[in-house]
C-alpha positions in Angstrom: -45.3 14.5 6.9 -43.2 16.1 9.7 -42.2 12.8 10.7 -40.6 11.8 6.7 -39.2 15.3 6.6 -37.3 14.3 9.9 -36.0 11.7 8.7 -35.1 12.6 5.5 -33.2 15.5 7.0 -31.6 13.0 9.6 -30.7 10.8 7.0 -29.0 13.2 4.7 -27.3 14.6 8.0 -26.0 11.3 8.5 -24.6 10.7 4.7 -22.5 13.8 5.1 -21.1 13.1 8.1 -20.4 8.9 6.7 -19.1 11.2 3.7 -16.9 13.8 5.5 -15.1 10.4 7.1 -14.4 8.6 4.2 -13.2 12.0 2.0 -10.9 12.6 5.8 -9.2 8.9 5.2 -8.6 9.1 1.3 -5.4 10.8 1.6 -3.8 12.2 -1.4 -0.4 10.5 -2.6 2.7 12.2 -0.5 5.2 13.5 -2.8 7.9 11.2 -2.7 10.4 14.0 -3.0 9.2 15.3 0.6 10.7 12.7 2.6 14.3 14.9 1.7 13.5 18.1 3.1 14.7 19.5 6.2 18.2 19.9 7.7 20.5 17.0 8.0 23.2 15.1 10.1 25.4 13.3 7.7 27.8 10.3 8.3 30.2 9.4 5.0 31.7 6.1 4.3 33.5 5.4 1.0 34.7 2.2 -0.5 32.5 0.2 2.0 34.4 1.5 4.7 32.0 2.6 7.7 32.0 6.3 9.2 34.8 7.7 7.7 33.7 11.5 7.8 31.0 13.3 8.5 29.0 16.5 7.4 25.7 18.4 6.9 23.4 19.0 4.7 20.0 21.5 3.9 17.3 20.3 1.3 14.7 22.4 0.2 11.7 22.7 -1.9 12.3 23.5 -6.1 10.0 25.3 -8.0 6.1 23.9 -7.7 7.5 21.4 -5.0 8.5 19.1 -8.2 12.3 19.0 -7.1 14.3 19.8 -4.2 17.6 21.3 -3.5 20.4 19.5 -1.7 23.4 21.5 -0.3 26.0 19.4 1.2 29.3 20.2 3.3 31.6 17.7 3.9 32.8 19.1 7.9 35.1 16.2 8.4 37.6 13.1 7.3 39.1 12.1 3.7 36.6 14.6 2.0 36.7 17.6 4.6 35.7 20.3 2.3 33.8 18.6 -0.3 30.4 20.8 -1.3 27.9 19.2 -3.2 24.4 20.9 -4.6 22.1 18.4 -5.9 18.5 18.6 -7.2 16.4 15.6 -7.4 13.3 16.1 -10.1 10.4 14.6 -11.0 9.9 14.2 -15.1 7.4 13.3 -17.0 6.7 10.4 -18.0 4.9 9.7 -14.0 7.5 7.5 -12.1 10.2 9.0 -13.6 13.4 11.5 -11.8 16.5 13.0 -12.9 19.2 13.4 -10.6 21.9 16.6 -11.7 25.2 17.8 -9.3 27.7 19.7 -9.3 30.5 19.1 -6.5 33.7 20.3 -5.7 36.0 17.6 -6.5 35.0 17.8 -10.5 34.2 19.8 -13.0 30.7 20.0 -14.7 27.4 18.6 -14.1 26.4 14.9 -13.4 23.4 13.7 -14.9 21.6 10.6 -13.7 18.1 9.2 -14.8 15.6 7.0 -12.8 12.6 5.5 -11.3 10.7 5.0 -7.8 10.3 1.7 -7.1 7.0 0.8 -5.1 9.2 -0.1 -2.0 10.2 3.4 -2.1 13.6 3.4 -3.5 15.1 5.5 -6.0 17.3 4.1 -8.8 19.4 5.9 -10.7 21.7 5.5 -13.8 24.7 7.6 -15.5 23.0 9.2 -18.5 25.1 11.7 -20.5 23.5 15.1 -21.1 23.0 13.9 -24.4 20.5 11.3 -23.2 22.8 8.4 -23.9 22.6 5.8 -20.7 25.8 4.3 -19.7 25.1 1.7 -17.3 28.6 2.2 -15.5 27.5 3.7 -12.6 24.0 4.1 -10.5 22.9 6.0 -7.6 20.3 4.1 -4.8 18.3 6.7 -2.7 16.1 4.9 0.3 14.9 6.1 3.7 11.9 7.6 5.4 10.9 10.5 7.7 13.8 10.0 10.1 16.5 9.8 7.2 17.7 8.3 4.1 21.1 6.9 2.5 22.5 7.8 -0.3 24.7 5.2 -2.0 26.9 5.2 -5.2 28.3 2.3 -6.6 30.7 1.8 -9.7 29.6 -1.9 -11.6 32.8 -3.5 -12.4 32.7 -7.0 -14.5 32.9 -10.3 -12.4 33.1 -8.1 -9.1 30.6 -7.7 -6.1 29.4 -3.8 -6.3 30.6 -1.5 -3.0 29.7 1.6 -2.7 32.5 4.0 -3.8 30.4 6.5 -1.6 27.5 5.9 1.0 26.4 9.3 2.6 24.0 8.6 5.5 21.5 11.3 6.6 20.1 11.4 9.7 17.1 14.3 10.4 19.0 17.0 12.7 16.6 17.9 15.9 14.9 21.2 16.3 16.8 22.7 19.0 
């Protein structure tokens, strides 16, 4: 009897160990939204030409960590001086983000509406605050950990799309 209670007890030992590794490497989705967070290094380029300015940039967490908060200073080049706040949200339906600015070049708010595709990339589309899409212009978002790009293009019939702005972020050290 001692002998089946010992291994009973050895076996169910066992299964919660076996159990505490598998639960350890089922990780939870990241937030998508997280890989934006942090302070930021930024190189500008407009009109497909490289490096033409640079600047920085904070993002932080929204509400509930379903948005964050982009604050932008242009510190150099054609648009030394340009402030952008952006906040990047995630809607429901799942999989789908709106994208609202305000800068310091115009005047109200920007709407965009998009989607995450599964390589990671955020699309986005003019929408007016109405809710009617325009497919003039959209907004790609792709990076990682280390940084993402932001690029904004303008679709113009018969014509290759270049950006009309690219800002490149690159994740400032912790000094």
């Amino acid at each position: 009897m001692k002998r089946v209670l010992m291994v009973l007890m050895l076996t169910c030992g066992l299964a919660r160990l076996v159990m505490a590794g598998a639960a350890t490497q089922i990780k939870k989705p990241d937030n998508p939204l997280a890989m934006f967070v942090g302070k930021w290094v930024v190189v500008e380029s407009m009109m497909g030409r490289e490096s033409v300015g640079s600047g920085v940039a904070t993002a932080t967490w929204g509400p509930a960590k379903n948005s964050v908060i982009i604050e932008y200073t242009s510190i150099d080049g054609p648009m030394k001086g340009f402030n952008l706040t952006e906040i990047i949200s995630r809607e429901k339906p799942i999989g789908k983000y709106s994208l609202v600015w305000v800068d310091s070049f115009n005047k109200g708010l920007g709407l965009k509406v998009g989607t995450l595709s599964k390589g990671g990339v955020f699309q986005f589309q003019n929408s007016g605050l109405e809710g009617e899409v325009r497919s003039l212009s959209y907004t790609l978002i792709s990076g990682g950990e280390e940084g993402f790009t932001i690029s904004t293009y303008k679709e113009k019939p018969n014509e290759v799309s270049v950006p009309t702005m690219k800002l490149v972020f690159h994740r400032q050290s912790e000094d």
